[in-house]
TORSE-66773 format. One line per field, with one value per residue: x negated, y, z of N, C-alpha, C in turn; residue number from 0; residue in one letter. Coordinates in nm, 2 decimals, padded with zeros to 4 digits, m for minus. Layout:
N
nu <- X; ...
nv <- Y; ...
nw <- Z; ...
cau <- X; ...
cav <- Y; ...
caw <- Z; ...
cu <- X; ...
cv <- Y; ...
cw <- Z; ...
k <- NUM; ...
r <- A; ...
END
This chain:
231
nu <- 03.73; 03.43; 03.22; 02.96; 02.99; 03.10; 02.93; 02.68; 02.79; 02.85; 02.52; 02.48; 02.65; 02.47; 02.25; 02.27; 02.39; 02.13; 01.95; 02.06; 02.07; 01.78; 01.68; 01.80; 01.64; 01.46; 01.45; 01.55; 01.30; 01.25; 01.03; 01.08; 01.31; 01.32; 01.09; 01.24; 01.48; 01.35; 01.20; 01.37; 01.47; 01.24; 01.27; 01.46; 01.37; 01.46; 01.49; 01.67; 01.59; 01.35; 01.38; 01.55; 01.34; 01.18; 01.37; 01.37; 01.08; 01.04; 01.22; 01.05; 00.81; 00.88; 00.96; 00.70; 00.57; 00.71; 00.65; 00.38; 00.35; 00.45; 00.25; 00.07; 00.13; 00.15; m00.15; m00.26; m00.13; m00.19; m00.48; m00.48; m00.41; m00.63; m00.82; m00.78; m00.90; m01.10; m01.14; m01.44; m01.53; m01.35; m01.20; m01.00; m01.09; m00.95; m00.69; m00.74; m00.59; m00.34; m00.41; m00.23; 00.00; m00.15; m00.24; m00.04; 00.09; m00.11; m00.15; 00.13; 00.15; m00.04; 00.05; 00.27; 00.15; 00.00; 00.26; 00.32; 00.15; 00.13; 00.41; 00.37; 00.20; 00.39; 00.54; 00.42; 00.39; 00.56; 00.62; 00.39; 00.48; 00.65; 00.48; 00.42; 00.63; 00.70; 00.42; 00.46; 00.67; 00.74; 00.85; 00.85; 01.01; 01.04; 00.77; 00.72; 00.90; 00.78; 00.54; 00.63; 00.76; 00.52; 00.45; 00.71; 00.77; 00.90; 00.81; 00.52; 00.42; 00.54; 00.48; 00.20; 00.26; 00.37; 00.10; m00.02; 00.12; 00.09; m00.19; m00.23; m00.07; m00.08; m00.04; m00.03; 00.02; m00.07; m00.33; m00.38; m00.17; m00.26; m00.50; m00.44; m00.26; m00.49; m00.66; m00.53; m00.30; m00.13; m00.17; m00.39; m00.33; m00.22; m00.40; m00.59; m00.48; m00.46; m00.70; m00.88; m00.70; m00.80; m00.99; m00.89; m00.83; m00.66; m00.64; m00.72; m01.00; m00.98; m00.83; m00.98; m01.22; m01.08; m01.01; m01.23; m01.31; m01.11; m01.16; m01.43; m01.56; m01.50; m01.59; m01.78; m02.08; m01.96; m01.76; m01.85; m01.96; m01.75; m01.60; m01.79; m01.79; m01.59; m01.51
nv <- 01.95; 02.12; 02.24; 02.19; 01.94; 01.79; 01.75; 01.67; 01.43; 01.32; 01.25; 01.06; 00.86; 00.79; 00.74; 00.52; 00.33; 00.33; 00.19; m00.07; m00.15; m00.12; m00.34; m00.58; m00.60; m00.67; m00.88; m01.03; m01.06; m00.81; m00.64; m00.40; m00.32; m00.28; m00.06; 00.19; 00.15; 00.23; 00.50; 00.67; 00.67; 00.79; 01.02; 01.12; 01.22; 01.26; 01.15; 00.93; 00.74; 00.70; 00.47; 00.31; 00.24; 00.11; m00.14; m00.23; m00.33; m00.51; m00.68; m00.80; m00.87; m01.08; m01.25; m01.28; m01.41; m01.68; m01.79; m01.81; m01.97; m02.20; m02.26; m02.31; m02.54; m02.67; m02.72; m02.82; m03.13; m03.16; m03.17; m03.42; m03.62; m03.62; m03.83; m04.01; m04.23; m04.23; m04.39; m04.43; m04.60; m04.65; m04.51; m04.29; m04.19; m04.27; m04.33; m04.51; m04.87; m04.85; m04.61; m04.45; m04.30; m04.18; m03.97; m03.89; m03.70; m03.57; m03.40; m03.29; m03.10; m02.93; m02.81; m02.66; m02.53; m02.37; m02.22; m02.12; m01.92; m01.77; m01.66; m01.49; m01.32; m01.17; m01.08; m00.93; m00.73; m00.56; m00.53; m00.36; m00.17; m00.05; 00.06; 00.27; 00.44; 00.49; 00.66; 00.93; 01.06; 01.40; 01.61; 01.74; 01.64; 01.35; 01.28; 01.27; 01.10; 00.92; 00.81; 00.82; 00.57; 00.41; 00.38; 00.27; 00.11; m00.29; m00.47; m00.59; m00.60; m00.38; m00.22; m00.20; m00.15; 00.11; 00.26; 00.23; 00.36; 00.58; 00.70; 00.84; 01.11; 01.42; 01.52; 01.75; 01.57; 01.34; 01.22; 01.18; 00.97; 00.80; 00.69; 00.63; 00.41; 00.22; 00.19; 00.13; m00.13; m00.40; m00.58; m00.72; m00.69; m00.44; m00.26; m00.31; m00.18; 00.04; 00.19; 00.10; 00.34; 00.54; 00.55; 00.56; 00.69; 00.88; 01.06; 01.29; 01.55; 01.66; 01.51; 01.26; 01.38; 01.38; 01.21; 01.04; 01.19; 01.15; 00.85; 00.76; 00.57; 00.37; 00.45; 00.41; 00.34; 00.33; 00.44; 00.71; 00.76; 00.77; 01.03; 01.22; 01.21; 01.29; 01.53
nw <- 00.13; 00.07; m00.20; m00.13; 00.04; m00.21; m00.37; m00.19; m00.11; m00.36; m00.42; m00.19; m00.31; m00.54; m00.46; m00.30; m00.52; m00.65; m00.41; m00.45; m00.68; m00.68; m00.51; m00.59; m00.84; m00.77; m00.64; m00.85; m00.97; m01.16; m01.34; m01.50; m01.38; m01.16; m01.15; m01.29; m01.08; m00.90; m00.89; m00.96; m00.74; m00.59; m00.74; m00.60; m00.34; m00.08; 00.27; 00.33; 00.08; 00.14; 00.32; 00.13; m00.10; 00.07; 00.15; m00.09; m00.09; 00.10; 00.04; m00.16; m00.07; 00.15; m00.09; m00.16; 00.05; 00.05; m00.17; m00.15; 00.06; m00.09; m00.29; m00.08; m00.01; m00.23; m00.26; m00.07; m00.14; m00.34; m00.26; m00.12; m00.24; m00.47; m00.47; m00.68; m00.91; m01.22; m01.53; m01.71; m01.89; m02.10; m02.37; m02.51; m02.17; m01.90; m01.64; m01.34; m01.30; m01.05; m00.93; m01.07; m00.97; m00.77; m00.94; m01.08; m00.89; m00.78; m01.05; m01.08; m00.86; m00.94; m01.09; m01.02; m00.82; m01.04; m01.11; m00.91; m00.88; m01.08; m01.06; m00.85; m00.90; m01.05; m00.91; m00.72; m00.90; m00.92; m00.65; m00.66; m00.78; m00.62; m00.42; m00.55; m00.66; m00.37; m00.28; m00.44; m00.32; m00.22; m00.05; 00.30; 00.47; 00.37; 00.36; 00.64; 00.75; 00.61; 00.73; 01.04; 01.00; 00.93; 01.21; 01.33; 01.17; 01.19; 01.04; 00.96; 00.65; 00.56; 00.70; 00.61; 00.34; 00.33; 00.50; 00.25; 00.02; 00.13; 00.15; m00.10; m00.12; 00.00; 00.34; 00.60; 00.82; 00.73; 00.77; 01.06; 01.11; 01.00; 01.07; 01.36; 01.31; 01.20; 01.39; 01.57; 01.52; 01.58; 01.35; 01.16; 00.86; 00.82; 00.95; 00.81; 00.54; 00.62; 00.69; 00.42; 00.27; 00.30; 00.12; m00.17; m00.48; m00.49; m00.26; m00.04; m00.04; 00.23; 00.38; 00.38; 00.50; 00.77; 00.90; 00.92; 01.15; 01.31; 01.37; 01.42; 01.51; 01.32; 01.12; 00.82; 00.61; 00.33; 00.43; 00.46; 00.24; 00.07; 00.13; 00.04; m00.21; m00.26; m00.20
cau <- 03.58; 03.37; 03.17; 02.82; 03.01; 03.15; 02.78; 02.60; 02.86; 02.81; 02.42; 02.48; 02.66; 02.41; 02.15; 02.33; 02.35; 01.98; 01.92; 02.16; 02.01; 01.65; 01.74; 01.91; 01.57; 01.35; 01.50; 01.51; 01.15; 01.26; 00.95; 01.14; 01.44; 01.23; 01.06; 01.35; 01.57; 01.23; 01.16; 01.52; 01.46; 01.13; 01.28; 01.57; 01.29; 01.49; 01.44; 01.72; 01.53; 01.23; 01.46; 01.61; 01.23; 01.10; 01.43; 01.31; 00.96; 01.09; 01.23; 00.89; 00.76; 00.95; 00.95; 00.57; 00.53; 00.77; 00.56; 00.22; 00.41; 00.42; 00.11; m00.01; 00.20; 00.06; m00.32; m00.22; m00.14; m00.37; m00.64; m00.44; m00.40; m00.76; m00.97; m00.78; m01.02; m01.09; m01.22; m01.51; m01.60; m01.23; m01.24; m01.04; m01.12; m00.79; m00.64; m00.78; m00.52; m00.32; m00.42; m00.15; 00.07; m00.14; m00.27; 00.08; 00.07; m00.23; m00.09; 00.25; 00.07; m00.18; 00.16; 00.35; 00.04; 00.03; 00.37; 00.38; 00.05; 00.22; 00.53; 00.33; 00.18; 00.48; 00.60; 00.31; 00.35; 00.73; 00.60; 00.29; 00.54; 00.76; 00.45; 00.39; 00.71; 00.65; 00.36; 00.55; 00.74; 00.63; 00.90; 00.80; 01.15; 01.04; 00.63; 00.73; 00.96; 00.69; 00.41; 00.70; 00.78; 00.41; 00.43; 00.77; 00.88; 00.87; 00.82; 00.36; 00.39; 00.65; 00.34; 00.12; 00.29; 00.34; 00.02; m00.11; 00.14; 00.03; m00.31; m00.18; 00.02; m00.15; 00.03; m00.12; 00.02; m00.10; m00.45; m00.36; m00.09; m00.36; m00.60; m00.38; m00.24; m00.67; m00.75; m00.40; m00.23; m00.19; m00.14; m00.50; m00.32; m00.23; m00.49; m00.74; m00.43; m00.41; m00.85; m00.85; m00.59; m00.92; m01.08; m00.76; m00.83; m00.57; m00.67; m00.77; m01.12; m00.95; m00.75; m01.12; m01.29; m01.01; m01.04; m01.36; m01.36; m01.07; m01.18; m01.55; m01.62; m01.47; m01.63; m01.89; m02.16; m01.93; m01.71; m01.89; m01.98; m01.62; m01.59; m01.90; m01.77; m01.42; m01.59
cav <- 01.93; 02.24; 02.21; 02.12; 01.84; 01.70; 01.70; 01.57; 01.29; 01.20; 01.21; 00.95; 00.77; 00.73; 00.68; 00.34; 00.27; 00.26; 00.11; m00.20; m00.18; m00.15; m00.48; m00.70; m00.58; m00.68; m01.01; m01.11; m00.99; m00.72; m00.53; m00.27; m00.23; m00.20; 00.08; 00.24; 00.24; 00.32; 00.60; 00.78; 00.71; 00.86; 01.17; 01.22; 01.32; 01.24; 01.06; 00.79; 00.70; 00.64; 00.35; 00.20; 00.17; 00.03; m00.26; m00.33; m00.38; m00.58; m00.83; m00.89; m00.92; m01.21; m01.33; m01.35; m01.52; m01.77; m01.80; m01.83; m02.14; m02.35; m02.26; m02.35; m02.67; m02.75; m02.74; m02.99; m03.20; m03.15; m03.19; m03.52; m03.69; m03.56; m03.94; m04.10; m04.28; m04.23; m04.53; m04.35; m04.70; m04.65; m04.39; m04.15; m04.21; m04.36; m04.34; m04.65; m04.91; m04.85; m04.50; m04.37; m04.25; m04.01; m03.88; m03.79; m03.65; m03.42; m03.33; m03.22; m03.05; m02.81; m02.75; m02.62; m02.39; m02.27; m02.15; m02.01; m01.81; m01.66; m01.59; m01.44; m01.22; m01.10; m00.99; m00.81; m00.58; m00.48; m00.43; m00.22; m00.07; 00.03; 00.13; 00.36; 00.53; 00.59; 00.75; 01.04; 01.15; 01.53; 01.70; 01.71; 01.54; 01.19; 01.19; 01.24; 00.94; 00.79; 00.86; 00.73; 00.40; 00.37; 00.36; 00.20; m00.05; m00.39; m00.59; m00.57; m00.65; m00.24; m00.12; m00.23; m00.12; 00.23; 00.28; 00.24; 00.51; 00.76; 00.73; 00.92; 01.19; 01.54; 01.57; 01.72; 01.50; 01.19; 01.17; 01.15; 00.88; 00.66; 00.69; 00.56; 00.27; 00.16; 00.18; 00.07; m00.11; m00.50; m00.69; m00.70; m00.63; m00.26; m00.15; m00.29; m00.07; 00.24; 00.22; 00.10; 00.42; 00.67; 00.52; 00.59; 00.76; 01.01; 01.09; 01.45; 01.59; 01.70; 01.35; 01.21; 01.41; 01.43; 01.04; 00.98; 01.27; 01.12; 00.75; 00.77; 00.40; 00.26; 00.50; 00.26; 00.39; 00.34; 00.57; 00.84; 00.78; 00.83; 01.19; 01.31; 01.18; 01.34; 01.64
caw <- 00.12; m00.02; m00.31; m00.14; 00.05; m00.29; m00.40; m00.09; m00.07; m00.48; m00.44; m00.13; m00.37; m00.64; m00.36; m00.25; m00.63; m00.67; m00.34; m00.44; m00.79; m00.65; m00.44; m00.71; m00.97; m00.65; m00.63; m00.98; m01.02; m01.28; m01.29; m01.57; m01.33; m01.05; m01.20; m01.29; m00.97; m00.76; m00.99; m00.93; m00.54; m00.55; m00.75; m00.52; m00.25; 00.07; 00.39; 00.30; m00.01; 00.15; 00.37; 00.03; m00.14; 00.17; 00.13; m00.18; m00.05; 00.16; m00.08; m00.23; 00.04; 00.18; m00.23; m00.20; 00.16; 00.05; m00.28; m00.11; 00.13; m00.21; m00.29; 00.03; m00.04; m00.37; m00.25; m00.02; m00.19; m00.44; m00.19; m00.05; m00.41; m00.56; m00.50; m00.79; m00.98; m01.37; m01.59; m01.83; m01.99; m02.19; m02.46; m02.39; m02.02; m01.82; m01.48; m01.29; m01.21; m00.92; m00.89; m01.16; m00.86; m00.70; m01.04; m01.13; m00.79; m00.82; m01.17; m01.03; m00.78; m00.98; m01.21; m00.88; m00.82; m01.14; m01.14; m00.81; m00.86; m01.18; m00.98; m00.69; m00.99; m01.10; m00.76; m00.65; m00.96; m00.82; m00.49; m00.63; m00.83; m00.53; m00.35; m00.63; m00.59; m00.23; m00.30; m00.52; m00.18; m00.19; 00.06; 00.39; 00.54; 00.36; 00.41; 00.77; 00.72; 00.57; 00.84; 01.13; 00.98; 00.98; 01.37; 01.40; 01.12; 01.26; 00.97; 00.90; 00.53; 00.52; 00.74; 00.53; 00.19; 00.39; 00.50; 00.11; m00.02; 00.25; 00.08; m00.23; m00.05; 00.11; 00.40; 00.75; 00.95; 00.72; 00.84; 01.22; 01.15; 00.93; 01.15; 01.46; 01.27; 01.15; 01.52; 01.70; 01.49; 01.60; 01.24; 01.05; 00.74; 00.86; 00.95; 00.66; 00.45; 00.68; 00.62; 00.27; 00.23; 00.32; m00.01; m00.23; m00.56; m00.46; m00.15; m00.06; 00.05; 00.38; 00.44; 00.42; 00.68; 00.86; 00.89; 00.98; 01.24; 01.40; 01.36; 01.40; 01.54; 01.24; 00.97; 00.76; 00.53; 00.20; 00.43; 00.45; 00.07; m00.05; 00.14; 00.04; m00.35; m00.24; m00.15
cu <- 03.53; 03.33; 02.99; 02.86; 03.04; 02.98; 02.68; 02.69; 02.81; 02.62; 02.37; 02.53; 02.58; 02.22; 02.15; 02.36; 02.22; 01.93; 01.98; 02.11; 01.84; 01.62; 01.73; 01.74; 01.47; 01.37; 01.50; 01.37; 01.16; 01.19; 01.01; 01.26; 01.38; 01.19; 01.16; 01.42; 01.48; 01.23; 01.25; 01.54; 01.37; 01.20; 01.38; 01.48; 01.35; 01.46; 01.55; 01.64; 01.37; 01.30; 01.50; 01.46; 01.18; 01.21; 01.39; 01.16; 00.95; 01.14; 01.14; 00.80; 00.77; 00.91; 00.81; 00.52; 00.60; 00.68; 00.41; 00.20; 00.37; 00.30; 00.00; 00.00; 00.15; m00.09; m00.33; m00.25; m00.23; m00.50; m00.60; m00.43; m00.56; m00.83; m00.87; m00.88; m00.98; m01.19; m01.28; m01.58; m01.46; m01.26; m01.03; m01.00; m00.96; m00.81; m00.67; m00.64; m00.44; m00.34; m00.33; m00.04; 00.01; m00.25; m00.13; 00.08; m00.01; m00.18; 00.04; 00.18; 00.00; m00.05; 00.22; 00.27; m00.01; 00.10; 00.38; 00.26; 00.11; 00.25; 00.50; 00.28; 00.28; 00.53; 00.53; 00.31; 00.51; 00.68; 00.49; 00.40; 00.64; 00.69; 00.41; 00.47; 00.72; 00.55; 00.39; 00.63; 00.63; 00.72; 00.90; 00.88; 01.09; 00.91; 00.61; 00.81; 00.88; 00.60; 00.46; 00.72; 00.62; 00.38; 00.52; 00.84; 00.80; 00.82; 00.62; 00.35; 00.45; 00.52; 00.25; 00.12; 00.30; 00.22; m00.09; m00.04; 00.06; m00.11; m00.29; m00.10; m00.08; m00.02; m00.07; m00.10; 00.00; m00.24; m00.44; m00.27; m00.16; m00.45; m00.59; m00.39; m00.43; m00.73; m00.65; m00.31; m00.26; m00.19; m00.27; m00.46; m00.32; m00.36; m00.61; m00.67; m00.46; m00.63; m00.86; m00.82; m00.69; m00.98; m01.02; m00.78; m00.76; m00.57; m00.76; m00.90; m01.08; m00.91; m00.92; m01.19; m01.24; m01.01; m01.16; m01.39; m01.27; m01.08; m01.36; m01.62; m01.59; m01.56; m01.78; m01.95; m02.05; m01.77; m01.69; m01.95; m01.86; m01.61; m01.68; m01.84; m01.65; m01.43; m01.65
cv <- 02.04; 02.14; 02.09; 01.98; 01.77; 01.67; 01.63; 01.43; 01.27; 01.19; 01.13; 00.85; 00.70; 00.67; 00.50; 00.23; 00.20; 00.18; m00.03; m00.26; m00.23; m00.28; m00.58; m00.70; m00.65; m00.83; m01.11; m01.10; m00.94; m00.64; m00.39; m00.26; m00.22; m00.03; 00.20; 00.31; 00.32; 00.45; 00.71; 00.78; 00.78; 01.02; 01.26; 01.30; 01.32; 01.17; 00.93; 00.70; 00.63; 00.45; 00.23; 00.14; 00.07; m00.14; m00.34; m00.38; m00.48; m00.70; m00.88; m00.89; m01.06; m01.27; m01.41; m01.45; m01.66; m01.87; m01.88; m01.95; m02.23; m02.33; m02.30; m02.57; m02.78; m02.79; m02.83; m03.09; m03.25; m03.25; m03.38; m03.68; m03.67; m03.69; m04.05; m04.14; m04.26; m04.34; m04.42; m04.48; m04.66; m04.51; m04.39; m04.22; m04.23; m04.36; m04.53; m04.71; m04.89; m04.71; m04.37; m04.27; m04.11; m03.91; m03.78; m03.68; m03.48; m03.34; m03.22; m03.09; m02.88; m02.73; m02.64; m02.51; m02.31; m02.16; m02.07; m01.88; m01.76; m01.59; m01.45; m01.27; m01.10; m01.00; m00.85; m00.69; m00.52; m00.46; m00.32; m00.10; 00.04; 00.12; 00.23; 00.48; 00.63; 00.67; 00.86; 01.12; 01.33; 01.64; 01.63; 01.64; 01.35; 01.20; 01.19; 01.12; 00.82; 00.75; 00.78; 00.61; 00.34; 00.32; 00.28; 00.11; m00.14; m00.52; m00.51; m00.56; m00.49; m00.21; m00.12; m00.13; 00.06; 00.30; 00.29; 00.33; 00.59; 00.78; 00.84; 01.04; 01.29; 01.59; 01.64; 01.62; 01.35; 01.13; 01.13; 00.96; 00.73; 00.65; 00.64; 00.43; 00.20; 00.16; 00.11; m00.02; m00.30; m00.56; m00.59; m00.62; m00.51; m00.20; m00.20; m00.18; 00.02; 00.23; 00.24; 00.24; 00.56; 00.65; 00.55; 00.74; 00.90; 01.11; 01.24; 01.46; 01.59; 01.59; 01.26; 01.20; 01.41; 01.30; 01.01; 01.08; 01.22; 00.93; 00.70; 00.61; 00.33; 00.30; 00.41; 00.41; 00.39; 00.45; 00.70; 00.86; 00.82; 00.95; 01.20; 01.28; 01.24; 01.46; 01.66
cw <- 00.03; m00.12; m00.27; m00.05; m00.03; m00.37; m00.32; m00.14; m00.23; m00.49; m00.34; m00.19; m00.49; m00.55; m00.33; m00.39; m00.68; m00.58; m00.41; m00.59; m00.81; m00.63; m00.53; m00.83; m00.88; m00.70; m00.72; m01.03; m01.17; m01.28; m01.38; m01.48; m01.22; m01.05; m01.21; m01.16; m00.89; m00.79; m00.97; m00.80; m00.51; m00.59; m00.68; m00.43; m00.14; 00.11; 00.36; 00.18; m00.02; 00.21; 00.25; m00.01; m00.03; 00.21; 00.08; m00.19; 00.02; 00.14; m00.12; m00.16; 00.12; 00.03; m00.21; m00.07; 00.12; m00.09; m00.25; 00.00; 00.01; m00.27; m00.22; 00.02; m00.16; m00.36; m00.21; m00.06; m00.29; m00.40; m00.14; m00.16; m00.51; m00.55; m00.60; m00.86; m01.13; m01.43; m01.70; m01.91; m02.10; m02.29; m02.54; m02.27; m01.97; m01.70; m01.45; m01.24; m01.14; m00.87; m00.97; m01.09; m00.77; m00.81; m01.03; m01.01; m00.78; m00.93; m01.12; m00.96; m00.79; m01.08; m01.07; m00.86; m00.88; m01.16; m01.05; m00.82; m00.98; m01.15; m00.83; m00.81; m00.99; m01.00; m00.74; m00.77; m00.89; m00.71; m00.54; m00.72; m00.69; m00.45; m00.42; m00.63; m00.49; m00.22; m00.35; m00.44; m00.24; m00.04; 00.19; 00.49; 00.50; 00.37; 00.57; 00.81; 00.72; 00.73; 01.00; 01.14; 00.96; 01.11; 01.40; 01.34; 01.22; 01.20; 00.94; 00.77; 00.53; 00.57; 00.67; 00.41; 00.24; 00.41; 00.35; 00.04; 00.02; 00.18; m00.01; m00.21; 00.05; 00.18; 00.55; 00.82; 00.89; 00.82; 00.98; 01.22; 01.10; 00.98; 01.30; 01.40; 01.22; 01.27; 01.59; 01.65; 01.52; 01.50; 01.17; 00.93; 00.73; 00.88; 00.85; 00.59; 00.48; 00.64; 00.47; 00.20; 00.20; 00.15; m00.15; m00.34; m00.54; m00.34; m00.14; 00.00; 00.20; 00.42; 00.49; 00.52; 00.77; 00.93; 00.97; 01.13; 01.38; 01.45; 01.34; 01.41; 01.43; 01.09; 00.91; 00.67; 00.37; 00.28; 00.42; 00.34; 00.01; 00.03; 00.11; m00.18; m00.37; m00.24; m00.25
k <- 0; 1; 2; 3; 4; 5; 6; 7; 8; 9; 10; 11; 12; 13; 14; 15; 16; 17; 18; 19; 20; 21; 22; 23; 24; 25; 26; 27; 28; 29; 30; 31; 32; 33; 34; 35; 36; 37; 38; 39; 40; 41; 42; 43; 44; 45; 46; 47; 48; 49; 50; 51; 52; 53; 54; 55; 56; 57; 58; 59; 60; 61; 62; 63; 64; 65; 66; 67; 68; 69; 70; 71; 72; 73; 74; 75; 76; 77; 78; 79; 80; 81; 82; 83; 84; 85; 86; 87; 88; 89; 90; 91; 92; 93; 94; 95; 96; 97; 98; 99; 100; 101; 102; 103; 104; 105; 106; 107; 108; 109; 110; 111; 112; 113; 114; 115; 116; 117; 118; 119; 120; 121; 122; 123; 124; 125; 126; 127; 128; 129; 130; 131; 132; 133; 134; 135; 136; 137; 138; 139; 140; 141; 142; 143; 144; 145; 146; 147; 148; 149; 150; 151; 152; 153; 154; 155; 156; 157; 158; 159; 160; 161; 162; 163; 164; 165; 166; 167; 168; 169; 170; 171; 172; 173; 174; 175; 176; 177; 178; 179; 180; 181; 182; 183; 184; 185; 186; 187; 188; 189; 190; 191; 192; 193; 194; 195; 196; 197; 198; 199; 200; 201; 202; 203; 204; 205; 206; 207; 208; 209; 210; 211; 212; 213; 214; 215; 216; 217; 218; 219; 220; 221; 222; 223; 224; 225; 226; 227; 228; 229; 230
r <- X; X; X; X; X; X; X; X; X; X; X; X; X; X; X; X; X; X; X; X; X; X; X; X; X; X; X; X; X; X; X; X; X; X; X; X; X; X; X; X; X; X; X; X; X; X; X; X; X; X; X; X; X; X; X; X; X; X; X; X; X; X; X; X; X; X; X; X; X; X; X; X; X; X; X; X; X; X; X; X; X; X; X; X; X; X; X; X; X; X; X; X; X; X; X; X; X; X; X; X; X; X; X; X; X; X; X; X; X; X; X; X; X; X; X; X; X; X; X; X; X; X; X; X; X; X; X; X; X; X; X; X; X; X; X; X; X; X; X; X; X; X; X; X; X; X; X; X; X; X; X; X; X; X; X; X; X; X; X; X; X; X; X; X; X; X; X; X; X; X; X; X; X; X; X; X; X; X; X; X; X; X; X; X; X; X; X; X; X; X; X; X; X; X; X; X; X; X; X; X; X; X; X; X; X; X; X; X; X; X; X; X; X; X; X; X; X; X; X; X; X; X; X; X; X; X; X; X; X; X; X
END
């Protein structure tokens, strides 16, 4: 094996480190080892690296739908337990009677939704962290990576998180590919991102007009206020 094979092959191996690391930090909702492994995937700068961040987006992704179930779970209930009665002749006021059951109920309930909207918190900074990463792509092997798994992941929540890098990223061929997905793209979420993405602090003068020129039916008045602010 030459030399630039013993170097490709060990910077595939620390590739599969960060990915496995990325993962595992994803999972535990480690937002400092998130940071971290994203951070050394973003500065490798290849097309596999785009694949590992978009795993670990992937994780918190699923983390938060599964999150936003018990949340959905806890309101429920909430809502199903909420006509306990309270006695306000007693001082301090008292659960009526017979109604001590779907207090505790409701109580449980609003605790359950507490915890998961924390947890949902915590997530969403590891995924914005990862989509932070992806944004940092600058060679033109991975924002073309990027730009494709815009058209052909299969999972909405990657398109999504995809389509909000690409904001942050001057490439030519972003504007065409964010401007497909905001007209074609069938999951609402995508295409509010791939729009949303036009509005995108980072986003270039030219990504702007290039946007509204190829997406004209969708352009709004606070559209054509951020190019002219971009501009």
């Amino acid at each position: 094996m030459g030399a630039l094979g013993f170097i490709l092959l060990l910077a595939a191996g620390d590739l599969e480190k960060d990915r496995a690391e990325l993962k595992k930090a994803a999972a535990a909702v480690d937002l400092r080892g998130v940071r971290d492994a994203a951070g050394r995937l973003a500065a490798s700068d290849r097309k596999p690296a785009v694949d590992a961040l978009l795993d670990g987006y992937g994780v918190c992704a699923g983390a938060i739908k599964i999150l936003w179930g018990e949340k959905l779970q806890a309101l429920q209930q909430k809502e199903a337990n909420a006509d306990f009665r309270i006695n306000t002749a007693t001082n301090p006021p008292t659960i009526v009677q017979g109604d001590e059951k779907k207090y505790l109920a409701w109580k449980e309930a609003e605790e359950l939704g507490q915890r998961s909207e924390a947890r949902i918190m915590q997530v969403e900074a590891c995924k914005r962290a990862i989509v932070d990463a992806l944004g940092a792509f600058k060679s033109d092997e991975s924002v073309k990576e990027l730009a494709a798994e815009l058209a052909k992941n299969a999972q909405p929540a990657k398109r999504a998180g995809v389509a909000e890098a690409l904001g942050r990223l001057a490439h030519p061929s972003i504007p065409a590919a964010l401007a497909e997905a905001a007209r074609k793209d069938a999951e609402p979420q995508v295409r509010v991102a791939a729009r949303d993405s036009r509005a995108s602090p980072r986003a270039t003068p030219a990504m702007a007009a290039i946007l509204l020129v190829l997406s004209p039916a969708r352009a709004s008045t606070e559209d054509a206020c951020t190019m002219v602010l971009l501009l």
